[in-house]
C-alpha positions in Angstrom: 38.8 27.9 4.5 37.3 28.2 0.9 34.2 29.5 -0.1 33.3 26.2 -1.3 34.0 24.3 2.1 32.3 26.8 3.7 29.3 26.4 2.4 29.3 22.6 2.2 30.1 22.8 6.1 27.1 25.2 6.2 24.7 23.0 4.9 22.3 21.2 7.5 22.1 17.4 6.8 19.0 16.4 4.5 16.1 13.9 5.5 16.2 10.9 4.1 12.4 10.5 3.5 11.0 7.6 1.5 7.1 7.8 0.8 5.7 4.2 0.8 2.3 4.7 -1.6 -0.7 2.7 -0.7 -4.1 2.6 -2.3 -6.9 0.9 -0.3 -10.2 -0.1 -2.1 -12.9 -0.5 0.5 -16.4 -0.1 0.5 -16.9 -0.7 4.2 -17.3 2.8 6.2 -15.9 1.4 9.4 -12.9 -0.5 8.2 -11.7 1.4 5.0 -11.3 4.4 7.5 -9.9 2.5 10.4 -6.8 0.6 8.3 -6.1 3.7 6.5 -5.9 5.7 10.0 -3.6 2.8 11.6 -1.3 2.8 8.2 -1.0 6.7 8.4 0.0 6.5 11.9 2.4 3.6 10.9 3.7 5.8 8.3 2.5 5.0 5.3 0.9 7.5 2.6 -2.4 7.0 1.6 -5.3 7.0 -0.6 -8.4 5.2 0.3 -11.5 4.7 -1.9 -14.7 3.7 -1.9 -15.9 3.9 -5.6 -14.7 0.2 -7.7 -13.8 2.9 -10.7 -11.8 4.9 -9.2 -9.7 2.4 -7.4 -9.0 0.9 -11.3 -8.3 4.2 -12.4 -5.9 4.8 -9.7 -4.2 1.4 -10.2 -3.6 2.1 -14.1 -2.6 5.4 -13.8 -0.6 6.0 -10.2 2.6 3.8 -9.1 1.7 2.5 -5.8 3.7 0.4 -3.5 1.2 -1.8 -2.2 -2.6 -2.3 -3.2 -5.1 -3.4 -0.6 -8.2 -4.3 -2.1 -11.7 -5.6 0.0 -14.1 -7.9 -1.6 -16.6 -5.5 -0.2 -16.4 -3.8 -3.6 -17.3 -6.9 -5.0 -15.4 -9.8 -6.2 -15.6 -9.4 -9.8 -13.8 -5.9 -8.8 -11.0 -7.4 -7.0 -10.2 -9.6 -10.2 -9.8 -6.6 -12.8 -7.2 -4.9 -10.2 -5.7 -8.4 -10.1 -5.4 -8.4 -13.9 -4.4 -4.9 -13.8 -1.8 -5.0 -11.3 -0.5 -8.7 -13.0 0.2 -6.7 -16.3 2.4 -4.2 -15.1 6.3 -5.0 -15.1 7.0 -4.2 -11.3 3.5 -4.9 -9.8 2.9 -3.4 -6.7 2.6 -5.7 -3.2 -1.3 -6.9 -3.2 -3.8 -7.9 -0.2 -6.8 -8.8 -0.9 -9.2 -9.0 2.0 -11.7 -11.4 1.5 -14.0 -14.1 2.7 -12.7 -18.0 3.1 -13.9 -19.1 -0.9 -14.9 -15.8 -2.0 -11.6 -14.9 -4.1 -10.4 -17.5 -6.7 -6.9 -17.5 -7.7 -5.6 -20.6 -9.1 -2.9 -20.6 -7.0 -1.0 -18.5 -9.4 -1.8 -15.3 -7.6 -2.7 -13.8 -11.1 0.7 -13.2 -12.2 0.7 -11.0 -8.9 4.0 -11.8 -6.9 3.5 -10.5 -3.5 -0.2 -11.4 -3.1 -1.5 -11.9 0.1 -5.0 -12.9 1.1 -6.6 -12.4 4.7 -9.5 -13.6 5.8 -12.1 -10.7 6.2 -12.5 -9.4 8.9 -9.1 -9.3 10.1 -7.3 -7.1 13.0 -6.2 -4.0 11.5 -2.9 -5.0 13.2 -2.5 -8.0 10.9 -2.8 -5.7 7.6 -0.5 -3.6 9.2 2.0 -6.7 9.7 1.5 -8.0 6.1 2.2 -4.3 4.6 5.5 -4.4 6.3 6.3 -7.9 5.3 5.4 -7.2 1.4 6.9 -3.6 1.3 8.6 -2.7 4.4 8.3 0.0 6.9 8.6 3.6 6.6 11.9 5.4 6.6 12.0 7.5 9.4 15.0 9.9 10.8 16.5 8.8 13.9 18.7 11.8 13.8 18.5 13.5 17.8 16.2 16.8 17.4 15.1 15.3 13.8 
């Protein structure tokens, strides 16, 4: 046996990890917190804010996988991340969370491909649903012992 086989037969086998990034925008103290606890658990990373600025900041500056967004910040809010979000080239997966005839979209989704809009409230197990539709689930190790 060479040194080189050795140490490739040595090696344990790596996790394949894949972090899927999601930003939620939420004003709400009860239901920000409660979908970002049920997409942790789901496994999901997350960053969940409360302050309209800061979610645009985030959504200019950080790569996220999917962007859910409440009208509780205020519609005029959710259509600046909708422009922001429609300008990039890869857009991330969008759900807004709004009110039957608060959010106004034209029916062109602002240039946003996968845009989904749910009736607020919802159950936290349908924003869970519509993640994995738009971005898919975790990857998670099936490996025995893993």
């Amino acid at each position: 046996m060479t040194a080189e086989s050795h140490d490739s037969d040595s090696r344990t086998p790596t996790r394949c990890v894949r972090l899927l990034k999601v930003l939620v925008v939420d004003k709400d103290t009860v239901y920000g917190p409660a979908i970002r606890l049920a997409l942790e658990e789901a496994g999901y990373y997350l960053n969940l804010v409360t302050d309209v600025h800061e979610g645009c900041r985030r959504v200019q500056e950080r790569a996220y996988d999917l962007v859910i967004v409440s009208t509780s910040v205020g519609t005029a809010a959710v259509e600046g991340i909708l422009d922001i979000l429609s300008q990039r080239v890869s857009p991330p997966g969008l759900i807004v969370l709004a009110d039957p005839g608060e959010l106004r979209t034209g029916g062109d989704g602002h240039g946003v491909p996968c845009l989904s809009i749910l009736r607020r409230p919802c159950a936290i197990d349908e924003v869970i649903d519509t993640a994995r539709a738009l971005v898919g689930v975790p990857w998670s190790d099936h490996r025995e012992g893993a």
